[in-house]
C-alpha positions in Angstrom: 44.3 -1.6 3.2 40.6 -0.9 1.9 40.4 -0.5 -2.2 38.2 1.8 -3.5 37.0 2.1 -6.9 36.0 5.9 -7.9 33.7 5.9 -11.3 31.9 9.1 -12.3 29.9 6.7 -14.7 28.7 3.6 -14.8 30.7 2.7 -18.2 33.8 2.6 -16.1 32.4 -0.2 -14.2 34.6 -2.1 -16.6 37.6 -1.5 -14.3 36.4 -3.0 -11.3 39.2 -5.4 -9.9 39.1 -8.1 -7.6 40.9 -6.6 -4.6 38.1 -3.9 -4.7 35.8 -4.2 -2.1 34.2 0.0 -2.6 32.8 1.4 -5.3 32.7 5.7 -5.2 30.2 7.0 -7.6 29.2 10.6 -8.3 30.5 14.0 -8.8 33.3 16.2 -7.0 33.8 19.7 -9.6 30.6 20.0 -11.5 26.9 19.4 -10.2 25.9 19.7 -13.9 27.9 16.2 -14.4 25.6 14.5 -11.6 24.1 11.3 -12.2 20.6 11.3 -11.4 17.9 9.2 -9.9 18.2 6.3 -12.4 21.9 5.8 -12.8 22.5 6.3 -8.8 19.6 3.6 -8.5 21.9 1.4 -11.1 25.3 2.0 -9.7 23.7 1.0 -6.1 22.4 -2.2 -8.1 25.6 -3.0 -9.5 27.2 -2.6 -6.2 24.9 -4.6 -4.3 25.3 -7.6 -7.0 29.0 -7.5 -6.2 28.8 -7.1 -2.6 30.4 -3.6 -2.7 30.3 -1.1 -0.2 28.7 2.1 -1.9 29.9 5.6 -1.8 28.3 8.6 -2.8 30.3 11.8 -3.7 29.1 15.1 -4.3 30.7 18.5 -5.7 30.7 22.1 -4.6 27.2 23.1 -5.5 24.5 26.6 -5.9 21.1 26.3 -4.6 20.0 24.6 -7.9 22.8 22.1 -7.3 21.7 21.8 -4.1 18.4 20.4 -5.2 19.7 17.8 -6.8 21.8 16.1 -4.6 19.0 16.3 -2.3 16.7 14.0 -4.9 19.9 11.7 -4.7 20.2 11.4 -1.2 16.5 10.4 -1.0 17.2 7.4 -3.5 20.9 6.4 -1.4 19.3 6.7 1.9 16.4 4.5 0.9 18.3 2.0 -0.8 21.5 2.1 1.4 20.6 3.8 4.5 24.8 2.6 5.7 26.5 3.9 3.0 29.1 7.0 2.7 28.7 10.4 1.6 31.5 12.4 0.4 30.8 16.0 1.2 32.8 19.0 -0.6 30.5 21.3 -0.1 29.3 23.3 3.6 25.7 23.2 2.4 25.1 19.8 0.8 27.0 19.3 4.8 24.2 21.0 6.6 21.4 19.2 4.4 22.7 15.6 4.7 23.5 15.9 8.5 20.0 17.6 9.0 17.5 15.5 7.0 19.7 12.0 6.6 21.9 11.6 10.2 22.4 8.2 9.2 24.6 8.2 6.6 28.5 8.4 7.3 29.8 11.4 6.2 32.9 11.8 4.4 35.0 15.2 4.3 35.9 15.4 0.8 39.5 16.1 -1.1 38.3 20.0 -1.9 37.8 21.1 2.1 40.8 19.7 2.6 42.9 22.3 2.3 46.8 21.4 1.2 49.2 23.4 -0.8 48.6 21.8 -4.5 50.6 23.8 -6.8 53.5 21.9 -8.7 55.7 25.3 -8.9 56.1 24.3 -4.9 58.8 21.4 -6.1 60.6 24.4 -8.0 61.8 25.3 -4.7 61.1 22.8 -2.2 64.2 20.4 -1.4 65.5 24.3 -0.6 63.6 24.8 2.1 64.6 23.7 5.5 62.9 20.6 7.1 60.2 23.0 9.0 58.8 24.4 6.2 58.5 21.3 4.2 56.6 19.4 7.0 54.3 22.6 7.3 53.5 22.3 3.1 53.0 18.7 3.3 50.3 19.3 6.3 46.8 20.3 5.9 43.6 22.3 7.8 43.3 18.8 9.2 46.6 19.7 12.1 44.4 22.7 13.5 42.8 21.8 16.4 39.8 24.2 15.2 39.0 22.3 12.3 38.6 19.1 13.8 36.6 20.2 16.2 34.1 21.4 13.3 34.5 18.1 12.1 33.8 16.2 15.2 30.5 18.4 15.9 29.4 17.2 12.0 30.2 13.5 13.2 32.4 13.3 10.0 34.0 10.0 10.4 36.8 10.1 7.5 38.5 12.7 5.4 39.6 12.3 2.0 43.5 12.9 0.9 44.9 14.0 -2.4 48.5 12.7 -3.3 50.2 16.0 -3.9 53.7 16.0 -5.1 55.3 17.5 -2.0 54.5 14.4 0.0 52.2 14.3 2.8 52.1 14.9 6.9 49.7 13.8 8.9 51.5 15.0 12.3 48.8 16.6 13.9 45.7 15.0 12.4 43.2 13.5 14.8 44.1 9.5 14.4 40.7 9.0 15.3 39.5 9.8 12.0 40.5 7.9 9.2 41.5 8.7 6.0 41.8 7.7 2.3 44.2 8.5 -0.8 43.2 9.2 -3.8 45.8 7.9 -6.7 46.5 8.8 -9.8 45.1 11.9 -10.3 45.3 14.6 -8.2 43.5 18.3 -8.5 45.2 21.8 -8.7 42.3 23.7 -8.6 38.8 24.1 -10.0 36.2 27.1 -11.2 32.3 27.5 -12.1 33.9 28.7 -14.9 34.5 26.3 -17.4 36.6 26.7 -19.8 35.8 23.7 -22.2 32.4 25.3 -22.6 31.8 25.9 -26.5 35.5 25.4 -27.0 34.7 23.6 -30.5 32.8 26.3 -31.8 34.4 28.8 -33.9 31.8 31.4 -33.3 32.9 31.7 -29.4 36.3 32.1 -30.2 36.8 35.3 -28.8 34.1 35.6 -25.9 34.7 34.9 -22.4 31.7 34.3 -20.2 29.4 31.6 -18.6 27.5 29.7 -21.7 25.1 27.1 -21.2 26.7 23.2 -20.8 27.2 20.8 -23.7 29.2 18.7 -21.6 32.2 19.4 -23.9 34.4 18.2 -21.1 33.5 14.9 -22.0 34.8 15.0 -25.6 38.1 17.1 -25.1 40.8 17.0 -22.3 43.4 19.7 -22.6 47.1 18.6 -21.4 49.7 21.8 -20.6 52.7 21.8 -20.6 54.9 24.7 -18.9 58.3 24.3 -17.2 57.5 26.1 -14.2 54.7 23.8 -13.8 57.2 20.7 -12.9 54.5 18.4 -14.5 52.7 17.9 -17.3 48.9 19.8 -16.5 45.8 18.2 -17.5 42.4 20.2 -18.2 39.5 18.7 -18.2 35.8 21.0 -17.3 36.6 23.2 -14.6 39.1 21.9 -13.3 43.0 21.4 -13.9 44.9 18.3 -12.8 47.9 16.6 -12.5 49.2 12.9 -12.6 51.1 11.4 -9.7 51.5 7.4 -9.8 54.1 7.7 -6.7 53.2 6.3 -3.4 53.7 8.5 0.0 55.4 7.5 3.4 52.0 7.7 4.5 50.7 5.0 3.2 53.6 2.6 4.0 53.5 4.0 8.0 49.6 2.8 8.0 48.2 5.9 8.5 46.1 5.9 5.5 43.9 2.7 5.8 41.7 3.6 2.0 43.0 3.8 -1.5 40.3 5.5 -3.7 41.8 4.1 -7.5 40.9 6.6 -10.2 40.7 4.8 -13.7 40.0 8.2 -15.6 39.8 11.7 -14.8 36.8 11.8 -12.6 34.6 14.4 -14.4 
């Protein structure tokens, strides 16, 4: 089983283990949180000193996004012309597969489609067995989407550990495919509601206000019963914790863990 370490900074280099042998670096929810030119050139140093395989993820992205992840693939494909790219985004797709075919595309954990809700557990030892294999499945069991995924030579696919468990009855063994653990995602916005949350002024308007990365002084933890679990905040996005190991992983059909220290935005 492959160990992965997945650092959004360079700072949390500090928890890099022994049994690592991957280091993920980059940006999944917000393209205003990627690193650029010089800390992707310095997290591709620090992996090469340790003999690291290197891993490149990218978010969801608009045309401005778009443009920078293109300067960062021009650094990763010069410096580590093998490495991964995690894709969660159809255009950043297109680019990379057009203008860098050598890199080893990765489908990331937000086109993988899964029911992520908690309020599911509310109900779900109710339902019969059927119905709980078909929420613990993915877009990965129809035959359509693997064929997209074929045609974009996308070797793995990237697995969140949602609380209903996980089937991969279905999926293409062919592809392989990684676990993220702890934390796994509920959803995520352009909207971000941590912008210009400590200031008083902007109390009572909603709207899109410029970025000052406040999501990387405040995370938000809800707490509602019909939630199941305790909700965590942070950006964009909304997340939730879940330290418990599927069948999956036990039954060797997931051959990559992908360790997140912190909430990776």
């Amino acid at each position: 089983m492959e160990q992965a370490l997945f650092i959004s900074k360079l700072s949390n280099a500090k928890y890099l283990i022994h049994d690592v042998t991957r280091l993920y670096f980059g940006q999944e929810f917000c393209e205003r949180l990627l690193p650029d030119q010089h800390q992707l050139a310095e997290a591709l140093r620090f992996a090469h000193e340790r003999c690291l395989e290197f891993t490149l993820v990218t978010p969801y992205v608009t045309n401005q996004g778009l443009a920078r992840v293109e300067q960062l693939l021009a650094v990763l494909s010069q410096e580590r012309p093998d490495a991964e790219l995690v894709v969660n985004d159809w255009g950043v797709l297109h680019l990379a597969r057009a203008a860098y075919p050598h890199l080893r595309l990765v489908l990331g954990r937000l086109l993988n489609k899964v029911k992520r809700g908690p309020r599911i557990m509310n109900i779900f030892e109710k339902l019969p067995e059927t119905a709980k294999d078909y929420f613990r499945g993915s877009n990965l069991a129809v035959p359509a989407y693997t064929d997209l995924i074929r045609k974009y030579n996308i070797y793995r696919v990237e697995y969140d550990n949602v609380l209903q468990g996980l089937s991969l009855d279905g999926t293409d063994p062919e592809i392989k495919k990684s676990l993220y653990l702890p934390f796994a995602f509920v959803s995520t916005t352009r909207f971000c509601l941590s912008a210009n949350c400590d200031n008083p002024a902007y109390a009572d308007r909603i709207g899109i206000f410029p970025c000052g990365r406040e999501c990387q002084r405040y995370t938000f933890h809800l707490f509602n019963p019909v939630m199941t679990v305790p909700l965590i905040r942070k950006g964009n996005t909304i997340f939730f914790l879940n330290e418990h190991i599927p069948d999956v992983v036990s039954q060797q059909k997931i051959d990559r863990i992908v360790i997140e220290p912190e909430i990776p935005l």
